[in-house]
Biopython code that builds the backbone (N, CA, C, O; Angstrom):
import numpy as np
from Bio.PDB.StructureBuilder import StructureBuilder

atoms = [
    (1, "UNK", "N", (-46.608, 56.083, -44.342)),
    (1, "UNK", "CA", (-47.467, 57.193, -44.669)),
    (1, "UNK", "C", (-47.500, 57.317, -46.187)),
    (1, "UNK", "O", (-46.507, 57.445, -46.904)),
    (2, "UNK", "N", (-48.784, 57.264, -46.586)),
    (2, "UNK", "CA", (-48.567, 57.612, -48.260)),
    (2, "UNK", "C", (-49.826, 58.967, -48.179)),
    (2, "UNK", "O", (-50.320, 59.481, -47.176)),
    (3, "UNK", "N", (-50.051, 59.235, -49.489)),
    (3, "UNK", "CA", (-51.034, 60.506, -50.192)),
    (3, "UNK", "C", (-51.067, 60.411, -51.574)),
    (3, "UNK", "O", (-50.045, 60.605, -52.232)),
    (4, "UNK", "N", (-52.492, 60.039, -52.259)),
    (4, "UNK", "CA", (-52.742, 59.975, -53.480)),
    (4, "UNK", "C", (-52.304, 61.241, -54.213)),
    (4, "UNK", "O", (-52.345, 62.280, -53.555)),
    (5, "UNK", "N", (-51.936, 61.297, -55.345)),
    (5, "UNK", "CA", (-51.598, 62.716, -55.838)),
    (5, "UNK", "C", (-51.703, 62.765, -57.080)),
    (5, "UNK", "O", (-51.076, 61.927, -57.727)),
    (6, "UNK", "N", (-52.521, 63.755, -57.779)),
    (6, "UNK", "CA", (-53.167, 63.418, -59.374)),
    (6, "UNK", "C", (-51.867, 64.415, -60.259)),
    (6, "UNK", "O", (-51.572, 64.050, -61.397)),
    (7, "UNK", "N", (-51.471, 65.103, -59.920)),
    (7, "UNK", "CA", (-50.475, 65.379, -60.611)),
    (7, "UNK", "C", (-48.768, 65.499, -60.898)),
    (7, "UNK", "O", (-48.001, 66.307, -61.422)),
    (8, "UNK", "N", (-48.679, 63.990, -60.117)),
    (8, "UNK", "CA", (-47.198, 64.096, -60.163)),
    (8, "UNK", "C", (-47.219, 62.676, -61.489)),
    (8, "UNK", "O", (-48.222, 61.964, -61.498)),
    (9, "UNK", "N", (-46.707, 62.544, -61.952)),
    (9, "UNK", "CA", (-46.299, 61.689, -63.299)),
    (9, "UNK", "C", (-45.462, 59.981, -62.836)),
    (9, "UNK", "O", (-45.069, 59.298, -63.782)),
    (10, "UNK", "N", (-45.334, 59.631, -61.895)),
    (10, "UNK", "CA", (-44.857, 58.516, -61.340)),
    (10, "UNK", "C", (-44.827, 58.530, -59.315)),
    (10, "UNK", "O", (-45.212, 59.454, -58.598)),
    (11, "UNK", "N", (-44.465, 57.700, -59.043)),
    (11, "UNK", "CA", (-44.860, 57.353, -57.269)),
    (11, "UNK", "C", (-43.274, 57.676, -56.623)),
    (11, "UNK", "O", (-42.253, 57.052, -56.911)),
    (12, "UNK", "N", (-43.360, 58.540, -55.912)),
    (12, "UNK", "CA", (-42.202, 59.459, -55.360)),
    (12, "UNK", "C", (-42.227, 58.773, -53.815)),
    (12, "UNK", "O", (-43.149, 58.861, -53.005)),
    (13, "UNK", "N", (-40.991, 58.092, -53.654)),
    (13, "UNK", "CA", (-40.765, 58.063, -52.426)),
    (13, "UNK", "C", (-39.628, 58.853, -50.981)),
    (13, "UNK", "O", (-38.663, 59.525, -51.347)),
    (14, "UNK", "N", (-39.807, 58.727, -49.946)),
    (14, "UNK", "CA", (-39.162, 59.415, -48.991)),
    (14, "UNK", "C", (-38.952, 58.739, -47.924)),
    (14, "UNK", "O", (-39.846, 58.309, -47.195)),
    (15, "UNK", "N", (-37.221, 58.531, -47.673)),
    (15, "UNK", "CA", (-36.917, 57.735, -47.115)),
    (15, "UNK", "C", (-36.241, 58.867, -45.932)),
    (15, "UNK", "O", (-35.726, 59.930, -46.279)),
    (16, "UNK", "N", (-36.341, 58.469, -44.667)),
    (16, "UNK", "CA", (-35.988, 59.235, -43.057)),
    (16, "UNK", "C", (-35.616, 58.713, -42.443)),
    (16, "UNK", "O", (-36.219, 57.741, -41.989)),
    (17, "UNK", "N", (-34.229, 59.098, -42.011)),
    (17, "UNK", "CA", (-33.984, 58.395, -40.890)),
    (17, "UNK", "C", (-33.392, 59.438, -39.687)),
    (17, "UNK", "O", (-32.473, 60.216, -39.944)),
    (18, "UNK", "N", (-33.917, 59.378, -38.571)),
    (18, "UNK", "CA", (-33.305, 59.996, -37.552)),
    (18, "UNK", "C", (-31.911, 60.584, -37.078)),
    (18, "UNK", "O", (-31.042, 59.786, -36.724)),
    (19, "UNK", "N", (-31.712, 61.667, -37.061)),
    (19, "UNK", "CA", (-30.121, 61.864, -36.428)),
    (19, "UNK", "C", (-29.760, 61.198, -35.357)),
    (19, "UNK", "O", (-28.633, 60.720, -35.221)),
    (20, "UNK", "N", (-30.966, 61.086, -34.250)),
    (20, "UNK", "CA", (-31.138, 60.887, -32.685)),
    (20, "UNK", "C", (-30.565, 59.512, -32.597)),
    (20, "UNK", "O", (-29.623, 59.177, -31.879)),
    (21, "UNK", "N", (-31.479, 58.496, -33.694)),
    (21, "UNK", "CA", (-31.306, 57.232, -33.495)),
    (21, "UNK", "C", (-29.983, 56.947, -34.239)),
    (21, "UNK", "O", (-29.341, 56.142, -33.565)),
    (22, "UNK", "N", (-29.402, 57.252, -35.233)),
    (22, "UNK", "CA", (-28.646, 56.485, -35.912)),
    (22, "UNK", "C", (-27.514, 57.840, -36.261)),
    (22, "UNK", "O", (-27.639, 58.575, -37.240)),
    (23, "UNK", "N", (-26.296, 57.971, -35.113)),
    (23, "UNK", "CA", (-25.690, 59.104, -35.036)),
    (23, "UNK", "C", (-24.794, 59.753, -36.312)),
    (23, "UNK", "O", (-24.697, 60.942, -36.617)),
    (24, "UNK", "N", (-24.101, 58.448, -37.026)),
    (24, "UNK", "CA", (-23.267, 58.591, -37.848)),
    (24, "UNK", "C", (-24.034, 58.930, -39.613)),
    (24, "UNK", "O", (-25.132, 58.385, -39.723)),
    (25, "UNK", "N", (-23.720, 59.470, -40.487)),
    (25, "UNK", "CA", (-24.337, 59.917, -41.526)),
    (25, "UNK", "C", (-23.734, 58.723, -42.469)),
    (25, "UNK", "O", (-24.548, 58.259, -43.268)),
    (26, "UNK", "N", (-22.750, 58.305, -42.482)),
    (26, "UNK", "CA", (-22.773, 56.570, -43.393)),
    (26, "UNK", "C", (-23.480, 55.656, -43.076)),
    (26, "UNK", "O", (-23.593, 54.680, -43.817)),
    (27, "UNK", "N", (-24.329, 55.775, -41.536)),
    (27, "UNK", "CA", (-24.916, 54.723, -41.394)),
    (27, "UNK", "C", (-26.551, 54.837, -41.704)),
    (27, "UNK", "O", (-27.398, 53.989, -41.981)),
    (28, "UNK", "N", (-26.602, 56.443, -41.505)),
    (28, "UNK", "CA", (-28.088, 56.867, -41.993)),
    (28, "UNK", "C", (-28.209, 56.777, -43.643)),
    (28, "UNK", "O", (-29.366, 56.734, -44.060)),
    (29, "UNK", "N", (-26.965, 56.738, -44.806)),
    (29, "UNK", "CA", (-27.146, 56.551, -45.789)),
    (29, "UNK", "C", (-26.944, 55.072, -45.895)),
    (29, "UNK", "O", (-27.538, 54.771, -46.931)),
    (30, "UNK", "N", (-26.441, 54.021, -45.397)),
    (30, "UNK", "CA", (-26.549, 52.901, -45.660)),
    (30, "UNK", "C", (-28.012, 52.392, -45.454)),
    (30, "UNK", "O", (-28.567, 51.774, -46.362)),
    (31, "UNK", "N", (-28.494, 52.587, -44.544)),
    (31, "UNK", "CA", (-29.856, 52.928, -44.264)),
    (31, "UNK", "C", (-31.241, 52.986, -45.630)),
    (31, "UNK", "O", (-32.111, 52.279, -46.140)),
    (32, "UNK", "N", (-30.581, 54.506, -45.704)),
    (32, "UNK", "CA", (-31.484, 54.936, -46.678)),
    (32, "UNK", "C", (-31.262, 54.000, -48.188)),
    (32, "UNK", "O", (-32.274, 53.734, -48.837)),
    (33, "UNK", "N", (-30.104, 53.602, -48.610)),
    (33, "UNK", "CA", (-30.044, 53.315, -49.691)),
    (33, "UNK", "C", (-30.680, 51.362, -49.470)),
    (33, "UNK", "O", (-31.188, 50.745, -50.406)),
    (34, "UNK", "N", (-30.521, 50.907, -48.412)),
    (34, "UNK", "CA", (-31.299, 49.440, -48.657)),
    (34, "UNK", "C", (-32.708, 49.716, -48.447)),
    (34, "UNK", "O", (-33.344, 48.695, -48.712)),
    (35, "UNK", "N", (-33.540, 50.766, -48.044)),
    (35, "UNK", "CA", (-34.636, 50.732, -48.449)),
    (35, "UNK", "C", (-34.847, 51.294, -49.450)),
    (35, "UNK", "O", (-35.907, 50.905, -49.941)),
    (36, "UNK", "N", (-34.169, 52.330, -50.247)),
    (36, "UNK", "CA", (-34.691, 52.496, -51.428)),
    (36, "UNK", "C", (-34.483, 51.071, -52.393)),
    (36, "UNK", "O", (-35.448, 50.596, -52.992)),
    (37, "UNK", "N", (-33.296, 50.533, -52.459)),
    (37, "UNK", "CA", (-33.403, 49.315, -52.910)),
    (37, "UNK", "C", (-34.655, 48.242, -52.530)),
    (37, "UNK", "O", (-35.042, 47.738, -53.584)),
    (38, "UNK", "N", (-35.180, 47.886, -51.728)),
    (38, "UNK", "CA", (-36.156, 47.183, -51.336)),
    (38, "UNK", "C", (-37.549, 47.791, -51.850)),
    (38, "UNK", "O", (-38.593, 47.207, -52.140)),
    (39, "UNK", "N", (-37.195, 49.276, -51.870)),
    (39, "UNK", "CA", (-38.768, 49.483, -52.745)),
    (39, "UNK", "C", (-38.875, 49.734, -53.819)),
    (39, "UNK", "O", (-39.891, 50.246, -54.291)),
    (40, "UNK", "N", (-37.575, 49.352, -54.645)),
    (40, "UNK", "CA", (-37.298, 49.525, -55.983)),
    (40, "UNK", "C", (-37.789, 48.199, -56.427)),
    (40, "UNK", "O", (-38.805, 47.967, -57.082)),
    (41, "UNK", "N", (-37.063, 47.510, -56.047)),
    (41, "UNK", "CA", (-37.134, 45.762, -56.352)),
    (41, "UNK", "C", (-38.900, 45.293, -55.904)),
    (41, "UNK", "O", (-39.559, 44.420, -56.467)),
    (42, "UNK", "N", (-39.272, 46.021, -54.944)),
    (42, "UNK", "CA", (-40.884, 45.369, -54.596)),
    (42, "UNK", "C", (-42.062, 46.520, -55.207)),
    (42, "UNK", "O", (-43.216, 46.107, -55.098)),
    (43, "UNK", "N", (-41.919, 47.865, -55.814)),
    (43, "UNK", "CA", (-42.834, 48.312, -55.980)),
    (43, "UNK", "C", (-43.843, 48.129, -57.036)),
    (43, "UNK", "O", (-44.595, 49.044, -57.374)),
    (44, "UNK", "N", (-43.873, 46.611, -57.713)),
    (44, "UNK", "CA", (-44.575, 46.405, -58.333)),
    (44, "UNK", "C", (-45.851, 45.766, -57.531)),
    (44, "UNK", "O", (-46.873, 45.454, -58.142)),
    (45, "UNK", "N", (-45.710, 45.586, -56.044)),
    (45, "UNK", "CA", (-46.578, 45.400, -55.048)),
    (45, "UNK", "C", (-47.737, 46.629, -54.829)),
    (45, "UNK", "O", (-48.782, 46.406, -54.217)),
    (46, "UNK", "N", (-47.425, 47.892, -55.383)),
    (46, "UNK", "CA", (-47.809, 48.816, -55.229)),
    (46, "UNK", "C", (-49.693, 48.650, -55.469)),
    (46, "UNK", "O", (-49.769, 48.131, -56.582)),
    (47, "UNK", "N", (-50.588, 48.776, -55.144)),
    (47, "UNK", "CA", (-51.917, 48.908, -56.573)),
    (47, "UNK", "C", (-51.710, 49.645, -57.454)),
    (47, "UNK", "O", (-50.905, 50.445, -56.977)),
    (48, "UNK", "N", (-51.919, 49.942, -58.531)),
    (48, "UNK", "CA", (-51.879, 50.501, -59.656)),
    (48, "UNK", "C", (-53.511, 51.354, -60.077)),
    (48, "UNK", "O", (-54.444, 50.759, -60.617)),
    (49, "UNK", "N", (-53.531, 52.388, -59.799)),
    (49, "UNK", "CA", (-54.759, 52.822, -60.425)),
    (49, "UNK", "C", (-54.668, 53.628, -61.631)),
    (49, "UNK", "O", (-53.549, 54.138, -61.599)),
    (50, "UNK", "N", (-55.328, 54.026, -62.755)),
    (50, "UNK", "CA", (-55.536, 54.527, -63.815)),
    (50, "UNK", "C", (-55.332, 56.785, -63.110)),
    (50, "UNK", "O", (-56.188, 57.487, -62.572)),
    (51, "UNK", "N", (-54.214, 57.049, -63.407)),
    (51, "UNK", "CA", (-54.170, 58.454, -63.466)),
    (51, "UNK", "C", (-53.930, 58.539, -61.669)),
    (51, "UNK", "O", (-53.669, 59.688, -61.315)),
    (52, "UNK", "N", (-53.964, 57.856, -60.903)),
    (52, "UNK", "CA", (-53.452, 58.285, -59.694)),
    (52, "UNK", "C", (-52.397, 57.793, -59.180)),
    (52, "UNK", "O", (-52.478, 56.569, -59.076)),
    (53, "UNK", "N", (-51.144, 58.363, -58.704)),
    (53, "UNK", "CA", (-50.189, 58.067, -58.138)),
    (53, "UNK", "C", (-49.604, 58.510, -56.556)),
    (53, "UNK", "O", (-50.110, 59.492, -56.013)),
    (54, "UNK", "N", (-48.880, 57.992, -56.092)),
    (54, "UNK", "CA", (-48.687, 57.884, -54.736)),
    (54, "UNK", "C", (-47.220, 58.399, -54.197)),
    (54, "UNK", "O", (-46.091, 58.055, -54.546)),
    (55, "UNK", "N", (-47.606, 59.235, -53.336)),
    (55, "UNK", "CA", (-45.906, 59.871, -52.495)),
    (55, "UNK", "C", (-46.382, 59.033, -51.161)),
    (55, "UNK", "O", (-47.451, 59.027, -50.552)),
    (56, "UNK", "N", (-45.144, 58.328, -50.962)),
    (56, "UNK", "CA", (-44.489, 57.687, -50.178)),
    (56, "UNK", "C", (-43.448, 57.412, -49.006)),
    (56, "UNK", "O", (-42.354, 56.867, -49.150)),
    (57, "UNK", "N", (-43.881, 57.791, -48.063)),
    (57, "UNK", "CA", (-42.755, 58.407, -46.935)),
    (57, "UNK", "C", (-42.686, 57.084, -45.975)),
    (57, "UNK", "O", (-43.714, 56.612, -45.490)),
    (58, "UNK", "N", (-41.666, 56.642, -45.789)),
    (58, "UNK", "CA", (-40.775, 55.637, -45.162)),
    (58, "UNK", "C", (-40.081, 55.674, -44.064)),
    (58, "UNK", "O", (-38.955, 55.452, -44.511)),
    (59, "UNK", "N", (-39.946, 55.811, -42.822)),
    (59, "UNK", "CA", (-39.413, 56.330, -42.015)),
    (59, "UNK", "C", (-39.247, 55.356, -41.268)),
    (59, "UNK", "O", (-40.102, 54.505, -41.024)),
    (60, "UNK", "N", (-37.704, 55.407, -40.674)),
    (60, "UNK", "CA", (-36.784, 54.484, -40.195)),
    (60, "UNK", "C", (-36.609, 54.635, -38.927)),
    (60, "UNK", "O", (-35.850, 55.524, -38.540)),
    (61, "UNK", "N", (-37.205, 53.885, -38.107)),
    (61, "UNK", "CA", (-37.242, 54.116, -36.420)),
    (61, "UNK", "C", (-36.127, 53.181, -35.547)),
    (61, "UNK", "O", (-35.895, 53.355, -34.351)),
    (62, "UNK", "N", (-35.807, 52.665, -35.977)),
    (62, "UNK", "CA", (-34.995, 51.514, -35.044)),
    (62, "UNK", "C", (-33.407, 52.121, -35.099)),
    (62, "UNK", "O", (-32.778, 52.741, -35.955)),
    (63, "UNK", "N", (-33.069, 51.586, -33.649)),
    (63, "UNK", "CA", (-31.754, 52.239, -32.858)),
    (63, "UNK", "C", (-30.371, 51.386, -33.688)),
    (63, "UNK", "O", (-29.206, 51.749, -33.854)),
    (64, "UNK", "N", (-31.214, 49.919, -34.162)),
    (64, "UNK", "CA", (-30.085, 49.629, -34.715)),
    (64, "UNK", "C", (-29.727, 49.465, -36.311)),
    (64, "UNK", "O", (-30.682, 49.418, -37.085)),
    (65, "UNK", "N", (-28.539, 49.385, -36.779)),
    (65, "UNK", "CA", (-28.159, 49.008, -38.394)),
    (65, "UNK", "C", (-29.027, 47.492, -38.770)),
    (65, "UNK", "O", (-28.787, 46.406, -38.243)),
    (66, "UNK", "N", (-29.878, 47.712, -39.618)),
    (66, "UNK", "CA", (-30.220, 46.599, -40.240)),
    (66, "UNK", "C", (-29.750, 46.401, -41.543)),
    (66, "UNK", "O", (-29.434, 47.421, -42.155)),
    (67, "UNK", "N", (-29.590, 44.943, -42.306)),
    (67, "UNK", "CA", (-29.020, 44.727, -43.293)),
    (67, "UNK", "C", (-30.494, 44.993, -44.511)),
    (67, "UNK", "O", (-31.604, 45.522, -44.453)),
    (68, "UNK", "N", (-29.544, 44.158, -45.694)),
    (68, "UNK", "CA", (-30.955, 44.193, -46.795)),
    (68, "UNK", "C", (-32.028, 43.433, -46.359)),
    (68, "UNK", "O", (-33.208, 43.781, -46.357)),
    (69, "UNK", "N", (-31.479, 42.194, -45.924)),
    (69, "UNK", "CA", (-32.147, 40.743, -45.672)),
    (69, "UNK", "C", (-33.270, 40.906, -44.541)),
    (69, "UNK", "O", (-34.263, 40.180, -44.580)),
    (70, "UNK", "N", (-33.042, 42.227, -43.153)),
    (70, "UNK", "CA", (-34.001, 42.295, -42.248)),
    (70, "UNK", "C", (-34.816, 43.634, -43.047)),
    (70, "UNK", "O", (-36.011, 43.733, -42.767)),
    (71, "UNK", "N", (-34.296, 44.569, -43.930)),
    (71, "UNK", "CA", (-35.488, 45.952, -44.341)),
    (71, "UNK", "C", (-36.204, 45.048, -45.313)),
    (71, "UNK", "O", (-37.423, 45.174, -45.194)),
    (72, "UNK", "N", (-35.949, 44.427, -45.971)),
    (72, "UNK", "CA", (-37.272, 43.912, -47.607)),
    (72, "UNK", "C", (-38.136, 43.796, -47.290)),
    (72, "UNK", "O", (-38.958, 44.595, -47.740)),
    (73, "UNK", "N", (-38.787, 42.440, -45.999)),
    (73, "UNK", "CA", (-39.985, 42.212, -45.725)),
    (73, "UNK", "C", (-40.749, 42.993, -44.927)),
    (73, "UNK", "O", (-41.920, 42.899, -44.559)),
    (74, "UNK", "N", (-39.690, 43.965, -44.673)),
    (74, "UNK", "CA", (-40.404, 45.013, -43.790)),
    (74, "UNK", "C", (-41.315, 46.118, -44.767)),
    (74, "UNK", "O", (-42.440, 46.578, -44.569)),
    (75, "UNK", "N", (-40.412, 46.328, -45.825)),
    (75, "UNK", "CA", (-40.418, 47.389, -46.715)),
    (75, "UNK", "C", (-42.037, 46.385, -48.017)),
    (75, "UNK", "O", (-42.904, 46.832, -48.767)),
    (76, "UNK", "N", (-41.683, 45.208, -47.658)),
    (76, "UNK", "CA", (-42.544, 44.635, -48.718)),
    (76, "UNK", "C", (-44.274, 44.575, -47.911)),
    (76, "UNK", "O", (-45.327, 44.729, -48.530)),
    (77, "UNK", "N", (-44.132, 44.285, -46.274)),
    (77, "UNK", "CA", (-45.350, 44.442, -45.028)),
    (77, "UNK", "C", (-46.113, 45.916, -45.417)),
    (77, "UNK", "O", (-47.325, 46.082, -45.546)),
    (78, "UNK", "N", (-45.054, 46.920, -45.563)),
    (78, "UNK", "CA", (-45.789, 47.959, -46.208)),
    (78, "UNK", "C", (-46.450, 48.517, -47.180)),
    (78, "UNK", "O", (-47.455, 49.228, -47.199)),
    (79, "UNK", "N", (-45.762, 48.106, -47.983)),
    (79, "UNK", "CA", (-46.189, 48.504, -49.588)),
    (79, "UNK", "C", (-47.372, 47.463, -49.816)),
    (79, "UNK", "O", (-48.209, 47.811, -50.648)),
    (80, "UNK", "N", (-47.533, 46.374, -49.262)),
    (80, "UNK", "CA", (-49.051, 45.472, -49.073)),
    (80, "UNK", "C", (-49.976, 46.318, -48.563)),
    (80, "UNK", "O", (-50.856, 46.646, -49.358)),
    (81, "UNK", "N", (-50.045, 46.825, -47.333)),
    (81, "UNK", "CA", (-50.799, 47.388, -46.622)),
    (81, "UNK", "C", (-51.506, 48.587, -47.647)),
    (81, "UNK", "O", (-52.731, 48.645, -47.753)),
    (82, "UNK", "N", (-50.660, 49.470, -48.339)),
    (82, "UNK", "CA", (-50.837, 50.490, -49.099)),
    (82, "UNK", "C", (-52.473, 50.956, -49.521)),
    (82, "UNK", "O", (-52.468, 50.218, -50.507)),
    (83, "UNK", "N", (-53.455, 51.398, -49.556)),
    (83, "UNK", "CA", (-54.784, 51.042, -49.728)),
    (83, "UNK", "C", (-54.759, 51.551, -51.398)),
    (83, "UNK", "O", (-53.975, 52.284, -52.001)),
    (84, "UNK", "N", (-55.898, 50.864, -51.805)),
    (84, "UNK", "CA", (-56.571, 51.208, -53.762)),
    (84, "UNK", "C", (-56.904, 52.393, -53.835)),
    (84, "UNK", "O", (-57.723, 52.924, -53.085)),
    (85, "UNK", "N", (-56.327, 52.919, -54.713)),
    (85, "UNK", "CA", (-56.845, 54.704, -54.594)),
    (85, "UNK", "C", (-58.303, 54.531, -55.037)),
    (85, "UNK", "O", (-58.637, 53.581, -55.744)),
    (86, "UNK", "N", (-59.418, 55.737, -54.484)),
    (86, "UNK", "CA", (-60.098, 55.336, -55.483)),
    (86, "UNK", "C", (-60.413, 56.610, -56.622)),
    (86, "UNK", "O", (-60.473, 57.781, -56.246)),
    (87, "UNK", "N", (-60.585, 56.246, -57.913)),
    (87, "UNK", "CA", (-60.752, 56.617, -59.268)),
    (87, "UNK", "C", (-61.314, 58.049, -59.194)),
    (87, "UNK", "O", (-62.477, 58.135, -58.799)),
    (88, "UNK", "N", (-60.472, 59.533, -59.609)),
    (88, "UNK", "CA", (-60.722, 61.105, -59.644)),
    (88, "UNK", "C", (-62.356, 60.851, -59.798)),
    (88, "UNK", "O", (-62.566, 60.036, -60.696)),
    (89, "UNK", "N", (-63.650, 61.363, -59.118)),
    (89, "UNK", "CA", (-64.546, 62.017, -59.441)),
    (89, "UNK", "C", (-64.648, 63.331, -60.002)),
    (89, "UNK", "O", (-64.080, 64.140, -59.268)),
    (90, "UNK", "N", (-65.074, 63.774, -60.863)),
    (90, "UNK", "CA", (-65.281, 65.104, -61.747)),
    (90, "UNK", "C", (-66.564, 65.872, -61.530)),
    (90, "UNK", "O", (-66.786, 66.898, -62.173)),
]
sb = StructureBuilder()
sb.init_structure("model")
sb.init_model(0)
sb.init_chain("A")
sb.init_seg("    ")
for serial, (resi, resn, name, xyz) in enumerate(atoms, 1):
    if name == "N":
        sb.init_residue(resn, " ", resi, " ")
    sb.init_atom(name, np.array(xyz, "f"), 0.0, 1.0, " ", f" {name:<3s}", serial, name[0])
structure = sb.get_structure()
């Protein structure tokens, strides 16, 4: 899920992961921290438009612990998909 947004100053992301699915809270932060890593390292995949930037919500569905090596290409499938903002009309 993303949303163009003209006044935030850089691309804010939000990473979720379920209580339901993933019971323990070290494993929901191990979690959270290899995808923020994966969209640190790939968000130059992002498009880039002139004055518009993007909030970014990430949400982690699967029952089991994945490593770095299975979230990147997952995390990189997305940030492709991402669509071109298009340019503030006035």
């Amino acid at each position: 899920m993303y949303l163009d947004e003209l006044g935030i100053s850089d691309n804010q992301l939000l990473v979720s992961v379920s209580k339901k699915k993933l019971k323990n809270a070290t494993d929901r932060n191990y979690i959270k921290r290899r995808v923020k890593e994966a969209y640190r390292l790939n968000k130059h995949l992002l498009p880039s438009t002139q004055g518009s930037k993007k909030l970014i919500a990430l949400i982690y569905v699967s029952n089991d612990l994945m490593g770095y090596h299975d979230i990147s290409p997952k995390v990189i499938k997305v940030l492709r998909k991402v669509p071109v903002a298009k340019p503030p009309q006035e």
